[in-house]
C-alpha positions, 0 to 999 in steps of 0.5 A: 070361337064357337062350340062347335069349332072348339069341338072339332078342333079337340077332335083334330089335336086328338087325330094328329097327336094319334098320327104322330105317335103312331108314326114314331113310336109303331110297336107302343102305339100297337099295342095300345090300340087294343087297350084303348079300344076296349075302354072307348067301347065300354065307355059307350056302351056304358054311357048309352046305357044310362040314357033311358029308351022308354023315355019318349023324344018330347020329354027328354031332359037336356044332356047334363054338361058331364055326360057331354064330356065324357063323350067328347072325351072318348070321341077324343080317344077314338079319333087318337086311335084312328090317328095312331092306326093310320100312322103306324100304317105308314110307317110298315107301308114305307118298311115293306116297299 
């Protein structure tokens, strides 16, 4: 498998357990999506942050190994709160109709 396929296939598992978990459980999965989304918005704009603008492209170092899974770990978050939102969207779409 390669990297990239690993990559979506987290990216997947994230949005389908967000998709369950909002589906079952609306009111909890409500109010996570609040909290969750502050701490995927802080994380990145911590993480953009720490890279440096002044430094030109040609120069750049590679990204260390760390700083790529912090990303994976909260492009992870995001997708489950997609998942969640669009799961508990079903479920008051069949409650109101």
């Amino acid at each position: 498998m390669t990297n990239k396929f690993k990559r979506y296939s987290l990216l997947l598992f994230a949005a389908l357990t967000g998709l369950v978990v909002g589906y079952l459980r609306p009111e909890v999965s409500q109010s996570l999506l609040s909290v969750i989304g502050i701490i995927v918005g802080i994380g990145y704009f911590l993480l953009s942050k720490r890279d440096d603008p002044a430094e030109s492209t040609q120069n750049k170092k590679p990204d260390s190994d760390s700083q790529i899974d912090w990303y994976l770990l909260l492009q992870m978050l995001l997708y489950f709160i997609v998942g969640a939102a669009i799961g508990v969207t079903i479920v008051y779409i069949v409650i109101l109709y």
